[in-house]
C-alpha positions as a Python dict, from the first residue, in 0.01 Angstrom:
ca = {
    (1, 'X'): (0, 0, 0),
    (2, 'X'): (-326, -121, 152),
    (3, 'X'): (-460, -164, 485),
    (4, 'X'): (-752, -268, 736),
    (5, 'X'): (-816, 91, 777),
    (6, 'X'): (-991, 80, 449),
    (7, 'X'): (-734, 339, 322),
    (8, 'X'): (-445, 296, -22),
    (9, 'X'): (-160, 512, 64),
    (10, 'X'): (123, 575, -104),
    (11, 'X'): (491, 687, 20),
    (12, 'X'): (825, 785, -132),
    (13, 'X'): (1024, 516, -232),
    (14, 'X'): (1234, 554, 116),
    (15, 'X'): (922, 550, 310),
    (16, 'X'): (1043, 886, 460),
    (17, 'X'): (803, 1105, 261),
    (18, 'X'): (374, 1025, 296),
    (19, 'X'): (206, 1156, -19),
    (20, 'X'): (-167, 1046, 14),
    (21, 'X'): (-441, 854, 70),
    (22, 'X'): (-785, 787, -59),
    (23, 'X'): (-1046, 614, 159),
    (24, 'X'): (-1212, 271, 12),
    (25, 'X'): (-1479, 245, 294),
    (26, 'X'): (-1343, -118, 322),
    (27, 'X'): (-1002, -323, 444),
    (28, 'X'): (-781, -355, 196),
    (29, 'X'): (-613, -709, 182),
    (30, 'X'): (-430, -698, -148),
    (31, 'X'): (-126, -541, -341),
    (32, 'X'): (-224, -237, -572),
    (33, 'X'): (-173, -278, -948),
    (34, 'X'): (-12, 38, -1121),
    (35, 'X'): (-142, 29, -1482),
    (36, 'X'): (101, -64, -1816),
    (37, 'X'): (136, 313, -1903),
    (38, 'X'): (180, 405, -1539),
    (39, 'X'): (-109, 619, -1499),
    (40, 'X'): (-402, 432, -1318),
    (41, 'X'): (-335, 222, -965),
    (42, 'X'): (-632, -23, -936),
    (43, 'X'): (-739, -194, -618),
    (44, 'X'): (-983, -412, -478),
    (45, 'X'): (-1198, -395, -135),
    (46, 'X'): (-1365, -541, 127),
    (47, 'X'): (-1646, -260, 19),
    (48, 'X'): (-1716, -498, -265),
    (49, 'X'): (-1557, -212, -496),
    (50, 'X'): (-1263, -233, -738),
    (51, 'X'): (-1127, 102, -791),
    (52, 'X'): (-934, 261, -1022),
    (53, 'X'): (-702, 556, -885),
    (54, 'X'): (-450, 794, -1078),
    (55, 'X'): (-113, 806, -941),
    (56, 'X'): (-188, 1096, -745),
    (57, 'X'): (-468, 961, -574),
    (58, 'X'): (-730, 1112, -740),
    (59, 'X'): (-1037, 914, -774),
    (60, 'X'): (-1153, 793, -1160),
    (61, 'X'): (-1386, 540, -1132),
    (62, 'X'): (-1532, 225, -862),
    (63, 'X'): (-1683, -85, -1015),
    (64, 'X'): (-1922, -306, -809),
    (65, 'X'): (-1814, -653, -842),
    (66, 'X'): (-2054, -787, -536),
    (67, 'X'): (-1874, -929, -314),
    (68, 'X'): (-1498, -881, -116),
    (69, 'X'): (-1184, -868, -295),
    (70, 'X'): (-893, -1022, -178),
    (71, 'X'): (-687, -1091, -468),
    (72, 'X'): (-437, -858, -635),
    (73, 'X'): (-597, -749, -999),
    (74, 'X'): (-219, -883, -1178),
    (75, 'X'): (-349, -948, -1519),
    (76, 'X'): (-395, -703, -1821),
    (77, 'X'): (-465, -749, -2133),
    (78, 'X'): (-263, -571, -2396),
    (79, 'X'): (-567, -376, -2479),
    (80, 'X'): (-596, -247, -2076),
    (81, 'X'): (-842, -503, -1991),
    (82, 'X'): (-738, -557, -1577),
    (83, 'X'): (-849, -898, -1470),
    (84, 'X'): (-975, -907, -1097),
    (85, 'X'): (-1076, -1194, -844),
    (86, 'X'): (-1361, -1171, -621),
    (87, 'X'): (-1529, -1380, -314),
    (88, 'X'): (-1879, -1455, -498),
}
């Protein structure tokens, strides 16, 4: 899940267990996407970054899209193209 605290977290299924989280320097407004295969977790940020995370919470890669993202990235491609909106 997201927050205003600028941090993705993510929790057991039961919410009883807290497994990690990875700072995004910016609130988070939207839902994460988890990836087709399961592997990546992408999410958007008030930083004016859309990230791409791996289920662990280890950091792959940020793209600067230039403005705030509010909108959950919900469209891929069935070659892995994600599909993000953006403020600008």
């Amino acid at each position: 899940m997201g927050c205003y605290d600028s941090y993705v977290c993510s929790f057991s299924s039961s919410l009883s267990n807290y497994n990690w989280a990875y700072y995004t320097s910016g609130s988070i407004t939207a839902t994460p996407t988890i990836s087709r295969d399961g592997t990546t977790i992408y999410i958007g940020s008030y930083s004016y970054y859309f990230y791409a995370l791996t289920t662990a919470g280890v950091y792959k890669w940020k793209y600067y899209i230039g403005s705030t993202i509010d909108s959950t990235a919900n469209a891929m491609s069935a070659d892995g193209t994600v599909y993000v909106g953006s403020n600008n």
